[in-house]
C-alpha positions in Angstrom: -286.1 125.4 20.1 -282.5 124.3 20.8 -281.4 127.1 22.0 -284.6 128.0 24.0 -284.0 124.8 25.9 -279.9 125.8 26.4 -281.2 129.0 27.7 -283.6 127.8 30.4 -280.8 125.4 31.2 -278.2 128.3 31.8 -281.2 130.0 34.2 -281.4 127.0 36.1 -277.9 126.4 36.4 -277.6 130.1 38.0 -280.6 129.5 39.9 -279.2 126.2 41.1 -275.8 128.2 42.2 -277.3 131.3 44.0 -279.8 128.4 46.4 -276.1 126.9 46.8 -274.4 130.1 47.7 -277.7 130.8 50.5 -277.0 127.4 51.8 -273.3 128.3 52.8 -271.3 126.2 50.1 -268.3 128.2 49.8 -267.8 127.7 46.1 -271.2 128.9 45.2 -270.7 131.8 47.3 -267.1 132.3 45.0 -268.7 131.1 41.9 -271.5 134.3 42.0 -269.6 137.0 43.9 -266.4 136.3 40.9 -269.0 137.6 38.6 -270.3 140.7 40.2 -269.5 143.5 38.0 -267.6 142.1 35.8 -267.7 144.5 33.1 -266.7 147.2 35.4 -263.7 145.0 36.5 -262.6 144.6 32.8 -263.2 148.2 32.3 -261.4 149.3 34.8 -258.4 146.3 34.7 -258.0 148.5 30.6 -259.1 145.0 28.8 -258.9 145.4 25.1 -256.8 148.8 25.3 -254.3 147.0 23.3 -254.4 143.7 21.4 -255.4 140.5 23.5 -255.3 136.6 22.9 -258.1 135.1 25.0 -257.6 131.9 26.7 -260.0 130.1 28.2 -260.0 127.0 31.1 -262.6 125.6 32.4 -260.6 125.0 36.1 -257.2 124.4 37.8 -256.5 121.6 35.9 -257.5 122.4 32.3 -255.0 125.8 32.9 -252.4 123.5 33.9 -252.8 121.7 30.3 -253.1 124.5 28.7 -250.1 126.8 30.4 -247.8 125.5 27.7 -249.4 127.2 24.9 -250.3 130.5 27.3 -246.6 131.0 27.4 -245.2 130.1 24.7 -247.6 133.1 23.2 -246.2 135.4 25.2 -242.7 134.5 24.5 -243.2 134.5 21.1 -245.7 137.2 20.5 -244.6 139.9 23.1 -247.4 142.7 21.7 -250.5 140.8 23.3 -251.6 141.1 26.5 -252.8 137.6 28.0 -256.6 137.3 28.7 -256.8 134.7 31.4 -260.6 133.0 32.1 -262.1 130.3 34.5 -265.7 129.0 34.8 -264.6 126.8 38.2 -263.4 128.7 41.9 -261.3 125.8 41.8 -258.8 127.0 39.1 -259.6 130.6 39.5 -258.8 131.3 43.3 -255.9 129.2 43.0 -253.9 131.3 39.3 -255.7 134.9 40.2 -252.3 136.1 40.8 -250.6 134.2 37.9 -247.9 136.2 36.5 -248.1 134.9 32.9 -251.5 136.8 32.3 -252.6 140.4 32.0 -255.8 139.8 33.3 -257.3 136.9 34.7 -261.5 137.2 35.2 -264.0 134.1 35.8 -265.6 133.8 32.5 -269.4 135.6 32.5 -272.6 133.1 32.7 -272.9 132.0 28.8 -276.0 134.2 27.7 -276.3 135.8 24.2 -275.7 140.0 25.9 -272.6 138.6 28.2 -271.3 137.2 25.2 -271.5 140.4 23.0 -270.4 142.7 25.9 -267.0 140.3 26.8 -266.1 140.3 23.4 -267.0 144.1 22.5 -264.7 144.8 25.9 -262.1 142.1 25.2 -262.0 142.3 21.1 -259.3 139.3 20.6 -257.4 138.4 17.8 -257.6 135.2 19.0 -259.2 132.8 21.4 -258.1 129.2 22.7 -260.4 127.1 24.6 -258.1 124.1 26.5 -259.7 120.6 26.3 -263.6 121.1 26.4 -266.0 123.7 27.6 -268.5 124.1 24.5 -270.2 128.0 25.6 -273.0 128.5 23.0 -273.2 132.0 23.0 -269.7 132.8 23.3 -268.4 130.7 20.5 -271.5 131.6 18.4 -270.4 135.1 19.1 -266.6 134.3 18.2 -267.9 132.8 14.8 -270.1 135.9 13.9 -266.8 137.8 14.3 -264.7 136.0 12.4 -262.4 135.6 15.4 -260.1 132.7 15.1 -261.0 130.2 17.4 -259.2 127.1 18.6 -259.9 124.1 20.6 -256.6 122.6 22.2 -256.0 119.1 23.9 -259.4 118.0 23.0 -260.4 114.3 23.7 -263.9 112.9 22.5 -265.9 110.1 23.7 -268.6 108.2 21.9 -271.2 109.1 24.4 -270.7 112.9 24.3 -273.4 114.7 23.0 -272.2 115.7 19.9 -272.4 112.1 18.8 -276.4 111.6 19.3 -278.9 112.2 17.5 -280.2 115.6 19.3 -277.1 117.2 19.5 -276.5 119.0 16.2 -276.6 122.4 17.9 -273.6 120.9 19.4 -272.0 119.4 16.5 -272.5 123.3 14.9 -270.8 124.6 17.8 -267.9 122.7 17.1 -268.1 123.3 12.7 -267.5 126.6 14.5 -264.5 126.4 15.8 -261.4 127.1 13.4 -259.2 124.5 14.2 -259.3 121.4 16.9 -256.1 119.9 18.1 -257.3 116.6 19.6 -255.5 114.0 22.0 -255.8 110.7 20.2 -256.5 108.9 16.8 -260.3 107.9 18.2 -261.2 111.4 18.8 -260.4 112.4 15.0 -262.0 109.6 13.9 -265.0 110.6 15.7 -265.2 114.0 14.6 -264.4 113.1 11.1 -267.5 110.5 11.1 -269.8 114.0 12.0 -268.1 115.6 8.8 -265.6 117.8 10.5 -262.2 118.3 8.7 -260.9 121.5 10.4 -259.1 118.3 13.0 -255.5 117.5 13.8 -253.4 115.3 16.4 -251.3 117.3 18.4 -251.0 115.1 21.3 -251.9 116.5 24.8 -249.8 119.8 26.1 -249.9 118.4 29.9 -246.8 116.1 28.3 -244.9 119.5 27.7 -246.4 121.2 31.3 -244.8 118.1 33.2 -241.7 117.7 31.4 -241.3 121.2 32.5 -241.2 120.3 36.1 -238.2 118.3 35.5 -236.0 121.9 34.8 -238.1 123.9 38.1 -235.8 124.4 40.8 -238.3 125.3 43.6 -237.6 122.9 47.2 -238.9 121.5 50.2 -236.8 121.3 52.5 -239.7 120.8 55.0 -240.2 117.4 53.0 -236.6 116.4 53.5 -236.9 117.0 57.5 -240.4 115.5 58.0 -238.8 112.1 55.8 -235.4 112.0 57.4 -234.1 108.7 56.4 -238.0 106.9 55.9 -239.0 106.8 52.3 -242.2 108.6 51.0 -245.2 107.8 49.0 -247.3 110.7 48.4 -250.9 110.3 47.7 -252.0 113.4 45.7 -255.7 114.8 45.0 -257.0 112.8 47.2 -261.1 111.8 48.1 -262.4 110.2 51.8 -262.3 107.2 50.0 -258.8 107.0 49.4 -257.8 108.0 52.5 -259.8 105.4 53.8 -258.0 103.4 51.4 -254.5 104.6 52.7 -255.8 104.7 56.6 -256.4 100.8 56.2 -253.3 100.1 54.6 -251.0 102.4 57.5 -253.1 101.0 60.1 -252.5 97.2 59.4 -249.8 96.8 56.7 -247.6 100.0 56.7 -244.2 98.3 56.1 -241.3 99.9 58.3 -239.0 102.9 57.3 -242.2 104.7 55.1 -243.8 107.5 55.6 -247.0 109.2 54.1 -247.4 112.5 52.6 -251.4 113.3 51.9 -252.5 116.3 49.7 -256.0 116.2 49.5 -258.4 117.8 46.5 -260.4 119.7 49.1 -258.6 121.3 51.8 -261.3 122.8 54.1 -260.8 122.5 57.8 -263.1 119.3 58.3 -261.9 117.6 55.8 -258.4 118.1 57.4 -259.8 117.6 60.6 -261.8 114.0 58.9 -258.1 113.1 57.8 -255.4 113.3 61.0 -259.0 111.5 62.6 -258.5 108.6 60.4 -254.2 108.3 61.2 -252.5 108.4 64.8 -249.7 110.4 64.2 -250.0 113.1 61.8 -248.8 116.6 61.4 -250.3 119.4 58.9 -248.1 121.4 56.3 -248.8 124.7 58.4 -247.8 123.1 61.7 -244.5 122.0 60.0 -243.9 125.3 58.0 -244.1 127.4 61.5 -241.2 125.0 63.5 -243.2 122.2 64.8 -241.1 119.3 65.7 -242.9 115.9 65.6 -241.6 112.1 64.5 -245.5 111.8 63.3 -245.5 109.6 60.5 -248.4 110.8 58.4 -247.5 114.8 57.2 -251.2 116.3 55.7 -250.9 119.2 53.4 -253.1 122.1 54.1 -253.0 123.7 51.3 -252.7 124.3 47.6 -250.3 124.6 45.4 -247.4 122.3 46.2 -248.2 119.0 44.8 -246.2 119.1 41.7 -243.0 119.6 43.9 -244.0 117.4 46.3 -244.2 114.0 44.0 -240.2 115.0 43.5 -239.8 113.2 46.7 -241.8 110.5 46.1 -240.6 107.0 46.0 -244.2 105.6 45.3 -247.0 107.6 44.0 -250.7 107.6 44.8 -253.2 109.8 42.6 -256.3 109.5 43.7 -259.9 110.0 42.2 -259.9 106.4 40.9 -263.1 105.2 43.8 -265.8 107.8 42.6 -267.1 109.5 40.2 -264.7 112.2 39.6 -262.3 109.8 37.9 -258.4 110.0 39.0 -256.4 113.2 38.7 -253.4 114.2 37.0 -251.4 110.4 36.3 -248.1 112.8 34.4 -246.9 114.7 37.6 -245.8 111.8 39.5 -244.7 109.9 36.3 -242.6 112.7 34.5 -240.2 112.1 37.5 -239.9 108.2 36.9 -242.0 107.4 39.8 -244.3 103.8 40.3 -248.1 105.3 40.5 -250.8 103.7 42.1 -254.5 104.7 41.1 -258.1 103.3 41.8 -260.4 101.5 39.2 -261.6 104.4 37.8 -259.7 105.5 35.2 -260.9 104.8 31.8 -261.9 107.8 30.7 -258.4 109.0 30.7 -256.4 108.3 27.6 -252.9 108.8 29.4 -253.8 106.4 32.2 -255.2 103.4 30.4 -252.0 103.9 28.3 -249.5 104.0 31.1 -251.4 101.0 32.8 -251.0 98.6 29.5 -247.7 99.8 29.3 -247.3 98.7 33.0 -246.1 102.5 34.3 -249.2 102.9 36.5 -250.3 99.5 38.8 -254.4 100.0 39.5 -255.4 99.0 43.1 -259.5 97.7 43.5 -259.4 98.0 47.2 -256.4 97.8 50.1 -255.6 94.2 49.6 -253.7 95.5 46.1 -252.5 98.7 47.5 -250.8 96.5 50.0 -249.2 93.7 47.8 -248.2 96.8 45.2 -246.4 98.4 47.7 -244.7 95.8 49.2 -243.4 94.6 45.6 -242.1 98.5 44.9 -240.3 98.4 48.1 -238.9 95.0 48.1 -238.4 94.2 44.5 -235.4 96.9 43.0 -236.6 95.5 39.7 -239.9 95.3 39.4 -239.8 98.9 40.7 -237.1 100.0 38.2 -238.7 98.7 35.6 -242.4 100.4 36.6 -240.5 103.6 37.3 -238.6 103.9 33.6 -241.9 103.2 32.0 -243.4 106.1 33.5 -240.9 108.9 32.9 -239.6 107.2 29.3 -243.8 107.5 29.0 -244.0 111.2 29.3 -240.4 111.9 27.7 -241.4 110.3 24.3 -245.1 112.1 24.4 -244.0 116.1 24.6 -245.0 118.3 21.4 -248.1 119.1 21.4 -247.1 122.5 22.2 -245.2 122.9 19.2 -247.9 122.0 16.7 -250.5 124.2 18.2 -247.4 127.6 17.8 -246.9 126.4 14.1 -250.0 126.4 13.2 -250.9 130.0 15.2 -247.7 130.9 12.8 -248.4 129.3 9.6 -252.1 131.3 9.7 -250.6 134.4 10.8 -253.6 134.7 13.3 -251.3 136.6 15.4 -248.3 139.3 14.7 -244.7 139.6 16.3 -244.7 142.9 15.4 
């Protein structure tokens, strides 16, 4: 009956998509046409001519996390070829040329013949699924064939569905699995109290991704121009009601010798357009990049791809997702390079951030009144924002090895050969 009732879910969902993709909404449009022939595209791409370690992320964000282990596999076991998946357009169109993978496809819709089919084309050794993303059919399918399956940088809440009282297809899904490296001390205690024992505490591999950033040696020198001697906060992943957020505070309080830097989370034209309407002086990343000359204050980023470089030149840090329901972004890009972070309210759902906030590395801002008095202490206060700074890199510093624990314990099973 379960699974009846997961199928006709799955239906709808697709339904739900392909009215979205008729309506114009580009990701729909992406979402179904990323899945068109698939099997023909893995056919042809030579999947599963040689042996293959299948990874899978959910989107842009969850293949960011989980790019530590990705590599260190193919540094340390040269003889697989790298199956890449996504289920989001947001994390595929943006890695679909990533270098550290063989192949990179948008994982199939989860039905009981996809499954079969991926996995008869595929035929891992081994398959890692970063952080969540519980696909019935394809880690039912992974269990009937013995393939050793691992769940890495997992984090569990109490009102996840594999804690009521109807979800024990879910809890099976997750006896399943052969091993689950989780975040934090609550989430093993929650899966231990639903009888699982195949847990561990690794930590989270977005420590080791960010501490990696500190070692990249890719610039901006478009940064340095547009800042000249002003310093910068950077507002990353940002929502409208951010930047209505940041519009208020430049409008009325920006303080002199600052300027803004804006990468929003969605980059479409109108939602560039919305931005330089909210700001008098702004410039976009393109303008910039082809020779524009402007003293604008405000520079708005136009595309993806850049944001990790660009909180380098940060002196304050915004991430933002913290005024809806999405919940606030990546909090360890900014921080790995010792930067002060601002964020919104919402944020409790993310173990890192409610961490770095008691540990006073992150300041949390309930409307512009705080952005404005946060600021204004960073700038004027050396400090209060030394202090706020060293908290946030010594954070991420002192939380890297998550990485590590997952490779040893590929190695101690001997899952996968170096041979």
């Amino acid at each position: 009956m379960a699974t009846a009732i997961y199928n006709t879910g799955i239906q709808l969902y697709q339904a739900g998509v392909r009215l979205a993709a008729v309506m114009g909404k580009e990701k729909a449009v992406r979402w179904l046409k990323g899945r068109q022939d698939w099997r023909l595209r893995m056919q042809e791409a030579g999947v599963g001519s040689g042996p293959v370690v299948w990874i899978h992320a959910a989107s842009l964000g969850e293949f960011e996390q989980g790019r530590p282990v990705l590599e260190a596999i193919r540094e340390q076991f040269p003889a697989y070829k790298i199956l890449l998946t996504f289920f989001s357009p947001s994390g595929y169109e943006v890695r679909k040329n990533y270098p550290g993978a063989d192949y990179i496809f948008y994982l199939p819709l989860d039905t009981a013949r996809n499954a079969r089919d991926f996995l008869d084309m595929a035929k891992p050794a081994l398959a890692i699924f970063i952080k969540y993303e519980f696909w019935y059919h394809f880690l039912t399918e992974l269990h009937i064939r013995k393939i050793p399956t691992l769940l890495v940088s997992g984090i569990f809440r109490p009102g996840q569905v594999f804690f009521k009282g109807y979800g024990g297809m879910f809890r099976r899904l997750l006896q399943q699995l052969t091993h689950i490296f989780v975040q934090n001390e609550e989430s093993l205690q929650l899966l231990e109290q639903i009888g699982l024992q195949q847990v561990s505490i690794s930590g989270d591999t977005r420590f080791d991704r960010v501490a990696a950033l500190l070692h990249e040696t890719r610039t901006l020198p478009q940064v340095t121009q547009f800042a000249g001697e002003a310093r910068l906060l950077v507002a990353g992943s940002t929502w409208p009601e951010d930047e209505q957020l940041l519009a208020d505070w430049w409008l009325k309080n920006r303080p002199a010798g600052v300027k803004l830097i804006i990468a929003p989370h969605e980059i479409h034209e109108s939602h560039i357009r919305s931005i330089s309407n909210l700001f008098p002086d702004t410039i976009t990343w393109s303008a910039l990049s082809k020779g524009a000359v402007s003293d604008a204050g405000v520079l708005i980023i136009d595309n993806v791809g850049m944001l990790t470089t660009l909180y380098r030149y940060a002196h304050i840090a915004y991430v933002g997702g913290g005024f809806g329901k999405e919940g606030i972004h990546n909090i360890l890009e900014p921080a790995v390079y010792g930067k002060p972070v601002l964020i919104g309210p919402e944020y409790s759902r993310y173990f890192e951030a409610v961490t770095l906030v008691a540990l006073q590395g992150a300041l949390v801002v309930a409307g512009a009144g705080d952005f404005t008095r946060y600021v204004q202490e960073l700038l004027g206060q050396p400090a209060f924002y030394g202090h706020t700074a060293a908290v946030a890199g010594e954070y991420v510093a002192a939380s890297k090895g998550a990485t590590d624990k997952v490779l040893h314990y590929i190695q101690e099973n001997r899952f996968l050969s170096r041979e």
